[in-house]
MIVO-396433 format. One record per residue: z, x, y of N, C-alpha, C in turn. Coordinates in steps of 0.2 Angstrom, whole numbers, plus 2048, in hexadecimal, padded with zeros to 3 digits. Layout:
% MIVO-396433
ZXYZXYZXY...
//
This chain:
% MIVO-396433
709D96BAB703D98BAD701D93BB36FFD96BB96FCD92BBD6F3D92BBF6F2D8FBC16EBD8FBC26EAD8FBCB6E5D92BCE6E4D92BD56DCD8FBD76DBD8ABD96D4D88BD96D4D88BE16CED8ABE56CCD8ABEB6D1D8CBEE6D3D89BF36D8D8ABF76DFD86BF66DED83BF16E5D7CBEF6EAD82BED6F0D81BEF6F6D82BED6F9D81BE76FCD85BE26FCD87BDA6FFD82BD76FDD81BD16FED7ABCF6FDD7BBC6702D79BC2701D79BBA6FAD77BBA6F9D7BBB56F3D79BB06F1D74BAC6EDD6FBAE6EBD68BAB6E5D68BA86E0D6CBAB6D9D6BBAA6D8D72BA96D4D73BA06D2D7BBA06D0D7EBA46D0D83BA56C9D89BA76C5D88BA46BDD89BA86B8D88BA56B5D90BA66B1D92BA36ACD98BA36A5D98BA76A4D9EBAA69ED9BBAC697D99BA769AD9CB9F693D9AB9C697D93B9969CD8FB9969BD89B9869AD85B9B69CD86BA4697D83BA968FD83BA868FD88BA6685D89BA7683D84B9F686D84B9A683D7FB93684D78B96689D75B9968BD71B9A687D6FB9D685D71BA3681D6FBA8678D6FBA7676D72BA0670D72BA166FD6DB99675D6EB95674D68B91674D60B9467BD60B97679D57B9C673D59B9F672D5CBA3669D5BBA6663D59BA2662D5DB9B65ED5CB9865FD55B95667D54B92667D4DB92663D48B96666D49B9C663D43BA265DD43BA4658D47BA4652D48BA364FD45B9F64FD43B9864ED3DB92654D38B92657D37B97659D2FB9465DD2BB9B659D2FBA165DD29BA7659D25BA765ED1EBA965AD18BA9656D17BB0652D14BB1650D11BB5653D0DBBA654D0FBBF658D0BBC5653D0BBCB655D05BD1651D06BD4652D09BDA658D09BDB65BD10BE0659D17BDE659D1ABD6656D1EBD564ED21BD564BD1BBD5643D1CBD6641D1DBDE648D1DBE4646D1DBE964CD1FBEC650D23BED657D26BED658D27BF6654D23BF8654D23BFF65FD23C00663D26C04669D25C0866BD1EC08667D19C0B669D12C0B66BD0EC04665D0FC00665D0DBFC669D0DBF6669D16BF566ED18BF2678D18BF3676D18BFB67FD14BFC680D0CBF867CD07BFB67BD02BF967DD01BF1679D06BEC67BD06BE5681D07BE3683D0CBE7689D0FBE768DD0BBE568FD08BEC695D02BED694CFBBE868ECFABE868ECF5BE2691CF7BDA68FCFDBDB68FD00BD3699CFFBD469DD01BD66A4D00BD56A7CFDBD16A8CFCBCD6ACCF5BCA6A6CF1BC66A0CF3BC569CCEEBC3696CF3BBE693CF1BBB690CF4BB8687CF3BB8682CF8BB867CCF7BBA678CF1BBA679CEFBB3675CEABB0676CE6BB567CCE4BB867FCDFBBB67DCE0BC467CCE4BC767BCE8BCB674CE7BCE66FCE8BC966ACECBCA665CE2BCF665CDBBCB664CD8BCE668CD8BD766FCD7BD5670CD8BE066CCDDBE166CCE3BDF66BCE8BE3664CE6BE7660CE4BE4658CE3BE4658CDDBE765DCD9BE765DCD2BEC660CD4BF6662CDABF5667CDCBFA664CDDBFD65DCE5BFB659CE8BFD653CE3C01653CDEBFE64DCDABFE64ECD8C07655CD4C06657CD0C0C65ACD6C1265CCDBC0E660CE2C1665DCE7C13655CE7C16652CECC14653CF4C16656CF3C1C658CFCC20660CFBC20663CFEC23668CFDC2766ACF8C2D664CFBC30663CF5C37664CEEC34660CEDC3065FCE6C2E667CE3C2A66CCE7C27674CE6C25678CE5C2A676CE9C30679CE9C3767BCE3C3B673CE2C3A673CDCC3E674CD5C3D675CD4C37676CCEC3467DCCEC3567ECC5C34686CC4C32689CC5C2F690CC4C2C693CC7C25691CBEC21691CBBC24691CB6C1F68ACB8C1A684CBAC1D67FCBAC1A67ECBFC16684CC5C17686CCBC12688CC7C0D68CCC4C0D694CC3C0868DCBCC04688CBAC07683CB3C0467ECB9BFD67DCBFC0067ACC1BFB680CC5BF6684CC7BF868ACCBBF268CCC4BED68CCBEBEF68FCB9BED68ECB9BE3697CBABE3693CBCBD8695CC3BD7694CC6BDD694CCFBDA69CCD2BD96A1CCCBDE6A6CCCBDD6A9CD1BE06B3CD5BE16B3CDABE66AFCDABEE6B0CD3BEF6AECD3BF76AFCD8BFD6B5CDDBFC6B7CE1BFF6B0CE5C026ACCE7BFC6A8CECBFB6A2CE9C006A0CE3C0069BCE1C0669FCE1C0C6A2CDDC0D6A8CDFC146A5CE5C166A6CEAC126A8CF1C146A0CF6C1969CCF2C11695CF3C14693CF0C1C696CECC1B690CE8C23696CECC2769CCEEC2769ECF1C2C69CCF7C2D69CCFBC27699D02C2868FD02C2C68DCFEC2A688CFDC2C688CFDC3368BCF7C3768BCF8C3C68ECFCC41693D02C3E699D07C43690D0DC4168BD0CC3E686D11C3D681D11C4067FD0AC4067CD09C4667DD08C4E684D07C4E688D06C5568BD0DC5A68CD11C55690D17C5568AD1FC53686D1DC4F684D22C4C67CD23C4D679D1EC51672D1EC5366FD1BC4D674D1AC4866FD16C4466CD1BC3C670D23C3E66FD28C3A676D29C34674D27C2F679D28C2867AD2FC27681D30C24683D36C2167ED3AC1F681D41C1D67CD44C19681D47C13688D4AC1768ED4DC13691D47C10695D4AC0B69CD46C076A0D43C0D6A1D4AC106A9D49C156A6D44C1A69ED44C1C69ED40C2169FD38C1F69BD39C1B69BD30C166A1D2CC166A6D31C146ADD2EC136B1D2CC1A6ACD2EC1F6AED29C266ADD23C256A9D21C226A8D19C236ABD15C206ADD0DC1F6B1D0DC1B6AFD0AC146B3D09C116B1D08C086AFD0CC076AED14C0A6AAD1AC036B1D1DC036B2D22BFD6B6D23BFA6B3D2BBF86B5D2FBF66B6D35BF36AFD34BEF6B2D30BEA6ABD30BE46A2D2DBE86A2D2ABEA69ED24BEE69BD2BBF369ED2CBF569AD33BFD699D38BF869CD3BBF369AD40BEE693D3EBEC692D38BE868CD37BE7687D35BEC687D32BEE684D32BF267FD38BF7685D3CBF7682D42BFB67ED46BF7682D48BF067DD4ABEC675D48BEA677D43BE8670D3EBE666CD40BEA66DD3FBF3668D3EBF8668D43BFB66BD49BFC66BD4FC0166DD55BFA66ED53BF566FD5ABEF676D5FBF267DD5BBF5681D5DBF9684D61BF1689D64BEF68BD67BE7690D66BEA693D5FBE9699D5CBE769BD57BE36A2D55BDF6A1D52BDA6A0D4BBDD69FD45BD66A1D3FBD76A4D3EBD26AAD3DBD26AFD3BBCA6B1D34BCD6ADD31BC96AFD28BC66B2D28BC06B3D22BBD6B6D22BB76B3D26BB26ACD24BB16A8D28BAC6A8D2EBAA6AAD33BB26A8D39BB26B1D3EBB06B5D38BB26BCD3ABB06BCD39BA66B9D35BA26B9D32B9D6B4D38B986AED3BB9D6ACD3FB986B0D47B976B2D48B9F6B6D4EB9D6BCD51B9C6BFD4CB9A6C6D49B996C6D4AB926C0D46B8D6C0D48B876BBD4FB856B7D52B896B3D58B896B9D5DB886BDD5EB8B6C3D62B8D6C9D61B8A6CBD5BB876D1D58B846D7D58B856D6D57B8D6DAD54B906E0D50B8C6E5D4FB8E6EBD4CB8B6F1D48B8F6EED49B946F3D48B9A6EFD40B9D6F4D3FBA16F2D37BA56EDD39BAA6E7D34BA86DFD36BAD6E0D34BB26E6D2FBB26E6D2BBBB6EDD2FBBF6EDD34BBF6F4D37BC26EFD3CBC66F0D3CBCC6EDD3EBD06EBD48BD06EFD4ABCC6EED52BC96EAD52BC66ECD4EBC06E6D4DBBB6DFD4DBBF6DDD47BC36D7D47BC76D6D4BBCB6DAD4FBCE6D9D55BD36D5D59BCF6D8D5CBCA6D5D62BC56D1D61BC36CFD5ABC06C7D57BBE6C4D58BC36C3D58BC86C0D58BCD6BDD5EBCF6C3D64BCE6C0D68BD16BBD6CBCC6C0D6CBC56B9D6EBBF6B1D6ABC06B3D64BC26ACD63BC16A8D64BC76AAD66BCD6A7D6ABD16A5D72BD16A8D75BC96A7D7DBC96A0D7ABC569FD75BC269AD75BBD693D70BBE693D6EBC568DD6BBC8689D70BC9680D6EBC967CD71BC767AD72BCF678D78BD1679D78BDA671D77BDC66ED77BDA666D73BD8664D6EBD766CD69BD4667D63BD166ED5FBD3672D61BD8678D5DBD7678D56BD7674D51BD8675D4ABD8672D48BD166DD4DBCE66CD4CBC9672D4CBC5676D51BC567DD53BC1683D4FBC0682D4DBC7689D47BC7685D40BC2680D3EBC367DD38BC167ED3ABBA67BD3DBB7679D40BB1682D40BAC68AD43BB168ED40BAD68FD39BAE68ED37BB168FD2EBB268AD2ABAD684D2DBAC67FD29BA7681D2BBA0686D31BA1688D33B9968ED2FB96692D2CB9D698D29B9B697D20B98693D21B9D690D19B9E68BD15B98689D1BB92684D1BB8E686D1FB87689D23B8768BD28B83692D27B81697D2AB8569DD2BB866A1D27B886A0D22B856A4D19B866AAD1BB856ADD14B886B6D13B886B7D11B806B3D0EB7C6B5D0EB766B1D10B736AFD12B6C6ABD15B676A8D17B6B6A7D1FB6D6A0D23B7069ED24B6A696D24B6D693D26B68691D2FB6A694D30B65694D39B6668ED3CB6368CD37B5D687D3CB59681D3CB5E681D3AB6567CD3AB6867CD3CB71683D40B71686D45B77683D4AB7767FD4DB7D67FD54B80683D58B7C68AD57B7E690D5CB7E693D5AB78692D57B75694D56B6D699D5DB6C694D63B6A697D69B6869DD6BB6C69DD69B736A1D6DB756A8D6AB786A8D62B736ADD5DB776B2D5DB726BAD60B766C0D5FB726C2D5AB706C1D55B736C4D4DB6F6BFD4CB6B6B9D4EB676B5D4AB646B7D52B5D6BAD57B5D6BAD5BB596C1D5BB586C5D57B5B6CBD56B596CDD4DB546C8D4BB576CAD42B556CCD41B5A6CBD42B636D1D40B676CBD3AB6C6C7D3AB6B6C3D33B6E6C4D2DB706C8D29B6A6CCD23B6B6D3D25B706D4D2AB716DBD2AB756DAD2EB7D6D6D32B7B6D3D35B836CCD2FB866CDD2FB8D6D3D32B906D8D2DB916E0D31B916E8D2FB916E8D28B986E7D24B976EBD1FB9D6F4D1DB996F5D1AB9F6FCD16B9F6FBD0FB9D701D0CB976FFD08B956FED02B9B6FBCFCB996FACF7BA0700CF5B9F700CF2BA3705CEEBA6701CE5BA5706CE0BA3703CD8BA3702CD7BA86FACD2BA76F9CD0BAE6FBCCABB16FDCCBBB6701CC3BB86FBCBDBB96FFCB6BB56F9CB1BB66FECADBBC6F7CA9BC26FBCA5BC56F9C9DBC56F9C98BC86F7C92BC86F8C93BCE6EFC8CBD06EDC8DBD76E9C86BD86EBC82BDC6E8C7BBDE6E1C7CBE36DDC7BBE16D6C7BBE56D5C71BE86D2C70BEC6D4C68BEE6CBC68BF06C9C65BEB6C3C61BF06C3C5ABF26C2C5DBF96C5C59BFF6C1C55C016BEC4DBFF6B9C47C016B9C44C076B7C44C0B6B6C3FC116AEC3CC126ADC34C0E6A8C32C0F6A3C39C0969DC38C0D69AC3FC09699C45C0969EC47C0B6A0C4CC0F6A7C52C0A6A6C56C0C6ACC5CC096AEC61C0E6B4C61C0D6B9C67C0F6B8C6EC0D6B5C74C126B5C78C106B8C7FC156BCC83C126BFC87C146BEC8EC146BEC95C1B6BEC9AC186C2C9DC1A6C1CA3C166C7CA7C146C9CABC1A6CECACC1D6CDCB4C216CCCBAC216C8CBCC246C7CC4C226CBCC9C1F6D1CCAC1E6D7CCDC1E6D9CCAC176D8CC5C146DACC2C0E6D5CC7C076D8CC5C016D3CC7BFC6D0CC2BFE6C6CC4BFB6C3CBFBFD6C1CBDC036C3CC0C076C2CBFC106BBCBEC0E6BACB7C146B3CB7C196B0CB2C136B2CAFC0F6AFCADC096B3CA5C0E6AEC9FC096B0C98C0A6B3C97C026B6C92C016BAC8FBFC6BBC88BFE6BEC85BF76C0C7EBF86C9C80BFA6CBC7EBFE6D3C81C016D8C7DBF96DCC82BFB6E3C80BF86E6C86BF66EBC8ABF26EEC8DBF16F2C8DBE96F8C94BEC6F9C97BE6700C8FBE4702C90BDC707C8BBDD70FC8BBDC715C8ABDE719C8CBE171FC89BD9725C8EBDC72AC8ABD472AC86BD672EC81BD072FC79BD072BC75BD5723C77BD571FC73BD871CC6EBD4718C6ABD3711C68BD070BC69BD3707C6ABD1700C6ABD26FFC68BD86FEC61BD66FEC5ABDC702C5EBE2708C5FBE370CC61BE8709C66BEB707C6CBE7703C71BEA6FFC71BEE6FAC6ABEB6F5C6ABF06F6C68BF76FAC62BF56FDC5FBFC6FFC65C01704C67BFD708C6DC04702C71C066FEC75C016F9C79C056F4C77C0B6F2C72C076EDC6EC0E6F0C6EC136F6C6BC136FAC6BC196FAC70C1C6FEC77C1A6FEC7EC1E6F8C80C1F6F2C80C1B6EEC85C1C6E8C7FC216E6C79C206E2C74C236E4C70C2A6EAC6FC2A6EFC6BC2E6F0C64C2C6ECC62C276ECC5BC246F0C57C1E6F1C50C1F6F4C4DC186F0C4BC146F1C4BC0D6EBC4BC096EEC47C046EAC43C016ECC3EBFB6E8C3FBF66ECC43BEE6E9C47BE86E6C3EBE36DFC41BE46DDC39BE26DBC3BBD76DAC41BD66DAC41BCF6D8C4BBCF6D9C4BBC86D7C54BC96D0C52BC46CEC59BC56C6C57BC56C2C5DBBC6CCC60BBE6CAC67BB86CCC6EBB96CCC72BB56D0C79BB66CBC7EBB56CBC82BBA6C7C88BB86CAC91BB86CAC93BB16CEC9ABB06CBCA1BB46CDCA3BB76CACA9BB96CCCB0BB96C9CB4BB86CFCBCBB96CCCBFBBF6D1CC2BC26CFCC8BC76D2CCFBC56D0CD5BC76D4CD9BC56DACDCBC36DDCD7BCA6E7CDABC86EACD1BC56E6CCCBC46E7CC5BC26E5CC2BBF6E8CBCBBC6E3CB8BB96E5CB1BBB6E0CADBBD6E2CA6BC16DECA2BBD6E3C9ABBE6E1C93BBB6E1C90BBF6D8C8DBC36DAC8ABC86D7C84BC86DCC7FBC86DEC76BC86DAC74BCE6D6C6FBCC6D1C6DBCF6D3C67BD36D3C65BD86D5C5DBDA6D0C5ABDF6CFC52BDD6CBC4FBE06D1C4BBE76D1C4EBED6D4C4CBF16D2C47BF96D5C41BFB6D2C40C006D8C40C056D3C41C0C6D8C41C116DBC3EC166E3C3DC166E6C37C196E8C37C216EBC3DC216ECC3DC2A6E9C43C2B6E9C46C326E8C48C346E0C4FC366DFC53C3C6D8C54C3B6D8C5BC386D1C5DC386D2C62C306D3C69C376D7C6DC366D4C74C396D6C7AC366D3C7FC3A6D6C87C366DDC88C396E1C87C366EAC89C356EAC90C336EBC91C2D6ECC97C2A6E5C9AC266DDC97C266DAC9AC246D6C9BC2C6D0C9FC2A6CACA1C2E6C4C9BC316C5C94C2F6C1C8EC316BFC8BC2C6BCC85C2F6BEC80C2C6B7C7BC2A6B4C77C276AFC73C286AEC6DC226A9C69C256A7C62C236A0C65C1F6A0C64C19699C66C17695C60C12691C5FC1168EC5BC0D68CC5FC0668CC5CC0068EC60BF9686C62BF8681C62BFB67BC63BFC67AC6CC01680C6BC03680C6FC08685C79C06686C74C0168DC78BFE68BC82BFC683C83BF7682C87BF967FC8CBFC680C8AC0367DC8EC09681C91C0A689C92C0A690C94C09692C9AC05692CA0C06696CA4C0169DCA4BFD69BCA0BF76A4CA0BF16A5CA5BF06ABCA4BEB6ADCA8BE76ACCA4BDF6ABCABBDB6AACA6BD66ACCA2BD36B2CA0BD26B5C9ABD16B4C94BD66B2C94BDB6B1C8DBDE6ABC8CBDE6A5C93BDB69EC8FBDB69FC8ABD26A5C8BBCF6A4C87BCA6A5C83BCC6ABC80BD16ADC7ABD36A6C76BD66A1C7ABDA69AC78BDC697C76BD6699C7BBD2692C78BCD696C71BC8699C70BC969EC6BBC6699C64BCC69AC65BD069BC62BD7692C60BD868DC64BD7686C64BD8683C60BD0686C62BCC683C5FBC5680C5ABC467CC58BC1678C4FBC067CC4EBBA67EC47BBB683C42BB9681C41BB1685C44BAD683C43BA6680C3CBA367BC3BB9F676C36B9E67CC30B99
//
């Protein structure tokens, strides 16, 4: 049996059919939902385009609670567009600082300025347009459009693959790009052409609240009745991902580097994870190296200088998404030569007073708070 959706080309069957009277319950029981129980946002209480991209892109990888202070610290300091445009990226990346995924600010102040540079200064209205800019993506312009212009397209984020995956019961792998076709496009037959931003939001607050990655609580779903994984038992298993794979751990020498009162501070390249960011320099660490050795060789390549490891100072564990790093801290002074940018983006003499005026990463604001602390009594 094949199925034919819009104009796509015939492809097996992954995502039921839906009817139009299950679109039609589906759609007016989430809305009735979301009507008694969206939370309070402050994008939401003012849904202006700006704003609402900004939340967008924050919301990725991050969850609101966490969210909702930058967002309202962002707004405060880059009130319009104009005001993101103009600034420097450093001052961008000083308010993201914590939020983590620095890609995402990058991406902002660049979009911001190709908007006001190229566009008069006028943001999207459409999907299709949004996803000119960079860092918007399919989900990101769908919502967005709809929220602010009521465009009836979908937005499928995790959440919204999670409720209809187990709505449907789904069986197959959620991250195989069929699968998310189909998803996509059912849930485009079943947005409400009236209230579309309400619709996308509504399955995102149901996934976010409801329809958890683990124990949903179902005896409090909209769609309780009409959900195959909650009349089957199939909750805990929908929806189907690929087992993980182990994450690789590395070890990484961080050097704070003393001269007089003074410190060594490095930043990243644009083009780096973590571009545009400052750090204490040093690097990943190599076979049959030691620590100590690490730090030396990297200073060298990436500062141009020799350095003499005077003691380490402490270890700090980190995860990022595809890693997890243990990064060796060392108290280091400098013996020859002058400090300059080799293989990083520039270089500076700072005063530990001075330190956060500079956007970290958060690992090395530990290294600062190590570094600013009053001296145990």
């Amino acid at each position: 049996m094949l199925l034919m959706t819009g104009n796509s080309s015939p492809h097996p069957v992954i995502v039921p059919a839906m009817t139009t009277t299950d679109s039609q319950g589906i759609r007016c029981a989430l809305l009735r939902w979301f009507d008694r129980h969206r939370r309070p946002m402050p994008w939401r209480n003012d849904p202006h385009p700006y704003k609402v991209w900004i939340s967008e892109i924050m919301l990725q990888q991050t969850q609101v609670a966490t969210v909702i202070p930058y967002f309202e610290r962002f707004i405060t300091r880059f009130p319009a567009i104009g005001d993101l445009a103009a600034a420097n990226l450093q001052a961008v990346l000083e308010i993201w600082q914590g939020l983590g995924y620095y890609s995402r600010a990058r991406n902002l102040h660049k979009a911001a300025r190709i908007v006001m540079n190229e566009r008069g200064g006028e943001l999207p209205r459409t999907a299709g347009d949004w996803q000119t800019l960079p860092g918007i993506g399919p989900y990101a312009a769908g919502a967005i459009a709809s929220i602010c212009h009521n465009e009836v397209v979908p937005a499928v984020d995790g959440n919204v693959v999670r409720v209809f995956t187990r709505l449907l019961g789904i069986q197959k792998d959620s991250t195989k790009p069929a699968v998310r076709r189909e998803l996509t496009e059912t849930v485009a037959t079943v947005i409400a052409p009236h209230r579309a931003g309400d619709f996308n939001q509504a399955i995102m607050e149901l996934g976010a609240l409801v329809c958890k990655p683990r124990n949903p609580n179902c005896a409090h779903c909209p769609l309780r009745r009409r959900c195959v994984a909650r009349a089957e038992g199939l909750t805990a298993t929908i929806p189907v991902r690929p087992s993980r794979k182990p994450v690789p751990h590395i070890d990484v020498a961080a050097c704070v580097i003393r001269r007089g009162n003074r410190l060594l501070i490095a930043r990243r390249r644009p083009d780096q994870m973590l571009g545009g960011l400052w750090e204490f320099p040093g690097g990943k660490q190599e076979p049959d190296e030691t620590l100590e050795q690490t730090a030396i060789r990297e200073i060298a390549e990436e500062i141009g200088i020799e350095i003499r490891v005077v003691r380490k100072l402490g270890a700090i564990k980190h995860a990022f998404s595809h890693f997890k790093m243990t990064l060796h801290v060392f108290e280091c002074r400098p013996q020859r030569g002058r400090a300059r940018a080799v293989t990083v983006d520039a270089v500076k003499w700072v005063g530990i007073d001075e330190l956060n005026a500079y956007p970290f990463p958060a690992a090395d604001q530990k290294i600062i708070r190590w570094l600013t602390a009053p001296p145990a009594e």
